[in-house]
C-alpha positions in Angstrom: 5.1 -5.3 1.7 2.2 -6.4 -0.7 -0.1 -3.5 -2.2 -2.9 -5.2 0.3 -0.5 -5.0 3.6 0.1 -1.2 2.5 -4.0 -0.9 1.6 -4.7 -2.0 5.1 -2.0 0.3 7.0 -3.2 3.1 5.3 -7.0 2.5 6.4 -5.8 1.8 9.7 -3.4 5.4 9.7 -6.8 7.2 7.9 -9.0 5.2 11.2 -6.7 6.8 13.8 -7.9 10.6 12.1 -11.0 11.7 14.0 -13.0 13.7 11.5 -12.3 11.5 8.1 -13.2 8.3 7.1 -13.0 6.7 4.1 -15.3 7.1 1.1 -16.8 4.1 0.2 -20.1 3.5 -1.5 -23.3 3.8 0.4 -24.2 0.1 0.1 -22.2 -2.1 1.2 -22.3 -5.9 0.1 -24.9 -8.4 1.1 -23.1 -11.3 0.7 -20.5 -12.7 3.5 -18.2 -13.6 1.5 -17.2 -10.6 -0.2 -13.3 -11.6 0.9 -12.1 -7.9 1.3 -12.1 -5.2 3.5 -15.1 -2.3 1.7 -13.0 0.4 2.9 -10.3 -0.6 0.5 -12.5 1.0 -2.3 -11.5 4.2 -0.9 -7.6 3.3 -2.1 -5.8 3.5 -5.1 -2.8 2.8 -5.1 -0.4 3.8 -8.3 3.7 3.9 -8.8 2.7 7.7 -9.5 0.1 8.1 -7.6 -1.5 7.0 -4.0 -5.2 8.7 -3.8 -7.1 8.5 -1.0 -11.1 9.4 -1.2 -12.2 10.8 1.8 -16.1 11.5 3.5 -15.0 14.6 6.1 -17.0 14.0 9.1 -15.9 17.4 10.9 -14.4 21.0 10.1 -12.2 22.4 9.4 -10.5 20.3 7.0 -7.2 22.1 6.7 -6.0 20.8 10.1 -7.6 17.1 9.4 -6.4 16.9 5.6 -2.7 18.1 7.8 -2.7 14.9 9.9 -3.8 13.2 7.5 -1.2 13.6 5.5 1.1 12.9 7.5 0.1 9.8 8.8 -0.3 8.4 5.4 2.9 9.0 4.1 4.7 8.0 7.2 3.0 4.7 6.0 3.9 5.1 2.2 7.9 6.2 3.5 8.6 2.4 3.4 7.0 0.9 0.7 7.5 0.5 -2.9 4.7 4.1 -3.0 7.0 6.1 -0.9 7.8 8.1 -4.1 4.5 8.4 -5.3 2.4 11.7 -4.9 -0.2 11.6 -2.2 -3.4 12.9 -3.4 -6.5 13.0 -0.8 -9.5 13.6 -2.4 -12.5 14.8 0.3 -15.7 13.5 -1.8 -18.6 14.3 0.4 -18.8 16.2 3.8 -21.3 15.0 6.5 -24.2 17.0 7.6 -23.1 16.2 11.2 -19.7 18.2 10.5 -22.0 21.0 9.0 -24.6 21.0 12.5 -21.7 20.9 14.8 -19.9 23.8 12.8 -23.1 26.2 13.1 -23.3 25.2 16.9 -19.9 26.0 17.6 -20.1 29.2 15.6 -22.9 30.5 17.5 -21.5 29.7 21.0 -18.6 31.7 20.2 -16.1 28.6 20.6 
């Protein structure tokens, strides 16, 4: 499996997450031709290391971080990265996550 078939499972594990999505920059490309997926930005992928950069779209993360993590290394088990340590790094957190916290605080749910 090439580095971009693993880039691309891992993306589509981190899709299947409700409550993460990968950290990409804020612009994306103007051009058409830009020949990759954007979201692979969010990837690195090392012999060492596998670090994926995260935006957190709802709370709490323990539980989403959790499933995250274990989809992406059921992904990395067969691949030349299956050794490798899994970092996930949660760059930014949305204001959505942060209204819908407070409303579900207050409502007692």
């Amino acid at each position: 499996m090439t580095s971009t078939e693993v880039a691309e499972k891992l993306l589509a594990a981190l899709r299947g997450v409700p409550g993460l999505r990968p950290a990409t920059p804020p612009v994306k490309p103007t051009v058409p031709w830009v020949p990759w997926d954007w979201d692979t930005l969010a990837l690195d992928l090392g012999a060492e290391v596998v670090e994926v950069r995260v935006v957190a779209t709802a709370l709490p993360l323990p539980p989403l971080l959790a499933e995250a993590t274990h989809a992406l290394r059921e992904v990395l088990r067969h691949t030349p990265f299956a050794n490798a340590l899994l970092r996930i790094v949660v760059t930014d957190l949305d204001a959505g996550a942060l209204r819908n916290e407070t409303r579900t605080t207050r409502s007692g749910t």
